[in-house]
N, CA, C and O of each residue as an XYZ file, in Angstrom:
240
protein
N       4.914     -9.646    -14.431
C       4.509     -9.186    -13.102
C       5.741     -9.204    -12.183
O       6.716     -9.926    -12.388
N       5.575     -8.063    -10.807
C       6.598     -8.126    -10.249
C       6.435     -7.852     -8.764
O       5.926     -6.785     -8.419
N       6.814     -8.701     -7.900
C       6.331     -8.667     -6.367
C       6.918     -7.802     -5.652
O       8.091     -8.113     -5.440
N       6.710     -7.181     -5.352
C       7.633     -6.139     -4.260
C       6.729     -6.092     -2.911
O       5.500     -6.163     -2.882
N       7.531     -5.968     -1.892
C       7.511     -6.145     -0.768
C       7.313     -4.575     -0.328
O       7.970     -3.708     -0.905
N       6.281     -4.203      0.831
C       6.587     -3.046      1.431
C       5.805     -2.790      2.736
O       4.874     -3.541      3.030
N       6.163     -1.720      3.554
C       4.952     -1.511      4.991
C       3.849     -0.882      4.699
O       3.702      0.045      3.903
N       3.082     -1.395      5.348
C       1.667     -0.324      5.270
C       1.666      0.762      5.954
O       2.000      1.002      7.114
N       1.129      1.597      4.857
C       1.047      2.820      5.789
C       0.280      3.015      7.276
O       0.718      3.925      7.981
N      -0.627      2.364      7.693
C      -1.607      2.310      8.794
C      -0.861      1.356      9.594
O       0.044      1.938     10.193
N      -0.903     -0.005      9.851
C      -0.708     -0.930     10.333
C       0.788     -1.300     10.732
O       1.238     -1.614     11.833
N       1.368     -1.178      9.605
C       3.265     -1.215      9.379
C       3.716     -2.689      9.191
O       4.824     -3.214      9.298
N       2.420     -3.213      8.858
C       2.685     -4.824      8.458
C       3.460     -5.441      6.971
O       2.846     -5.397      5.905
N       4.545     -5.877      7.043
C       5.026     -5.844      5.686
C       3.997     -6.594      4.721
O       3.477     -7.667      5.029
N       3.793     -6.018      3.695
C       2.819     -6.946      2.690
C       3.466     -7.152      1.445
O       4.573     -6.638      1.282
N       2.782     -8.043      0.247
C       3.346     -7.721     -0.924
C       2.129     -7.525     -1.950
O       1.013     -8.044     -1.981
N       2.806     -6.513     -2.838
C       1.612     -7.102     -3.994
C       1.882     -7.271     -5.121
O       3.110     -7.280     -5.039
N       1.653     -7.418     -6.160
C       2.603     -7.890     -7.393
C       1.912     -7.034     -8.972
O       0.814     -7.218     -9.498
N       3.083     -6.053     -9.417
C       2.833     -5.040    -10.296
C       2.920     -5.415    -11.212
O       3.655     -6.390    -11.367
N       2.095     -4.750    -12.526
C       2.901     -5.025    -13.813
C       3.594     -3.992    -14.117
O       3.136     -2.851    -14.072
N       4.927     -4.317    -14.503
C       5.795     -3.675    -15.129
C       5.607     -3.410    -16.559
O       6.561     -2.906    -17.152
N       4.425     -3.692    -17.276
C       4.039     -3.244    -18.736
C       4.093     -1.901    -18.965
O       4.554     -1.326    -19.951
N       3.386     -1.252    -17.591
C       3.075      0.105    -17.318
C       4.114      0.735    -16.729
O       4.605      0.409    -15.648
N       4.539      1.833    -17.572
C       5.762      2.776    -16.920
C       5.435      3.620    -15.291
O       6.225      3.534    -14.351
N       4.263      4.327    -15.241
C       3.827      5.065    -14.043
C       2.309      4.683    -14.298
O       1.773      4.864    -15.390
N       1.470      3.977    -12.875
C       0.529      4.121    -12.916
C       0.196      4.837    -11.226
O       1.105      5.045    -10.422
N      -0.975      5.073    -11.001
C      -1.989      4.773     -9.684
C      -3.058      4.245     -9.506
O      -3.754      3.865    -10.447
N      -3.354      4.135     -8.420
C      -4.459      3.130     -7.958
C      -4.568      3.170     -6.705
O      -3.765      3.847     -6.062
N      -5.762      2.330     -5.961
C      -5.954      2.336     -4.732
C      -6.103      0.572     -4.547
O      -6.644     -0.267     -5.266
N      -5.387      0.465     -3.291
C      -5.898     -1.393     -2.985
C      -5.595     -1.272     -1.270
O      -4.981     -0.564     -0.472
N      -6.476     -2.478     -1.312
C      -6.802     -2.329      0.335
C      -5.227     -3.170      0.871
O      -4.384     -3.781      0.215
N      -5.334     -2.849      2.385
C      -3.757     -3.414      2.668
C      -4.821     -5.558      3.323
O      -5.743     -5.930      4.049
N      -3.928     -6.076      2.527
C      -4.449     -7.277      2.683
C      -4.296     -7.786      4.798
O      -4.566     -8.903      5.240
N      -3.780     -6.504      5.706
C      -3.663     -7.244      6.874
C      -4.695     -6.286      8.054
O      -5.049     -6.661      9.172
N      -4.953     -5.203      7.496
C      -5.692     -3.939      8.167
C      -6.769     -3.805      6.932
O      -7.789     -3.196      7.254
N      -6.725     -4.198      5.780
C      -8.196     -3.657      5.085
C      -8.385     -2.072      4.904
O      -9.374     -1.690      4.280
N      -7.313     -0.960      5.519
C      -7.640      0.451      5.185
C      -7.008      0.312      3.203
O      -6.489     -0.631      2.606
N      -7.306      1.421      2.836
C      -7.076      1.799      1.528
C      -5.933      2.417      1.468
O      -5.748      3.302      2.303
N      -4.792      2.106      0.408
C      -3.668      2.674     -0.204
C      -3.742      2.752     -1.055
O      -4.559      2.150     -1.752
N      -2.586      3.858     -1.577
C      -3.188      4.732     -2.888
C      -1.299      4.291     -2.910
O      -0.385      4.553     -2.128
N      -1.368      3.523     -4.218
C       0.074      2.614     -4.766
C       0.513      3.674     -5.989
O      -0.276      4.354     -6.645
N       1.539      3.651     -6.088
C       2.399      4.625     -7.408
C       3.321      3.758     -7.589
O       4.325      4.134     -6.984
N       3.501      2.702     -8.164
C       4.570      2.386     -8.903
C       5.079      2.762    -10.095
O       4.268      3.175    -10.924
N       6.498      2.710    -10.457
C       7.104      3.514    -11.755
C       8.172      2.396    -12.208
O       8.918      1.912    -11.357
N       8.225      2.077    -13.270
C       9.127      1.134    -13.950
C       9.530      1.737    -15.193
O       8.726      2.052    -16.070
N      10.865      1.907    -15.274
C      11.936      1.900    -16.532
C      12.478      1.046    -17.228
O      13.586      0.674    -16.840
N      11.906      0.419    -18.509
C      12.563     -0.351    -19.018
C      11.966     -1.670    -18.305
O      12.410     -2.705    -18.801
N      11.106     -1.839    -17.309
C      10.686     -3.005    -16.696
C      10.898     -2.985    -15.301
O      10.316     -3.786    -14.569
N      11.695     -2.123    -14.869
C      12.873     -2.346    -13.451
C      12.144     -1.560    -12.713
O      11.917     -0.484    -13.265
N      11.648     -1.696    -11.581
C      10.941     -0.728    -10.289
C      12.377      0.552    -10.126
O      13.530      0.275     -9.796
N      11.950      1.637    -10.400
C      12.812      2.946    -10.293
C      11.803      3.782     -9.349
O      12.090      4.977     -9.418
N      10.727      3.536     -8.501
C      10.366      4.221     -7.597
C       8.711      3.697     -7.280
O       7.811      3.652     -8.119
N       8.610      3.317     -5.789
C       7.836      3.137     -5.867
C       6.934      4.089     -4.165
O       7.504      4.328     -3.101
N       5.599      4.377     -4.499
C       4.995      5.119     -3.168
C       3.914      4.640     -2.575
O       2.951      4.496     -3.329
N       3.705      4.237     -1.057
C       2.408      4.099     -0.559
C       1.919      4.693      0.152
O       2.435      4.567      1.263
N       1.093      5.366      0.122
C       0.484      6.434      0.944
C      -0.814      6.181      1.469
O      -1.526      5.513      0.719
N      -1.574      6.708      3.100
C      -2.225      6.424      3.469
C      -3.594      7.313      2.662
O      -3.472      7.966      1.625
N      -4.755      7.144      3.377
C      -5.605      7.728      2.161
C      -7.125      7.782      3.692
O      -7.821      6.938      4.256
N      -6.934      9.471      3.766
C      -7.464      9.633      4.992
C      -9.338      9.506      4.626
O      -9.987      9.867      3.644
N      -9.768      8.792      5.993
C     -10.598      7.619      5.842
C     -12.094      8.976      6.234
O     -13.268      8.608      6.268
């Protein structure tokens, strides 16, 4: 697993959440743990290593 730090799209509160890097590209949706709206997460790992990651808001 791997913690990365980032802003919310709504709020702009830094949060973290913690990925697995097992998975090369996934998506998903998780709520922002400080506003509760929904983000839609894209993380991408090479070899294990975060090579891009996206949070986008997800109109309500």
């Amino acid at each position: 697993m791997f913690e990365h730090f980032f802003q919310c799209p709504y709020c702009w509160e830094e949060i973290s959440m913690l990925l697995d890097t097992s998975i090369s590209t996934q998506t998903y949706v998780e709520d922002c743990e400080v506003c509760c709206n929904p983000i839609e997460i894209t993380p991408m790992f090479q070899d294990q290593e975060l090579i891009g990651f996206e949070a986008e808001s997800l109109e309500q």
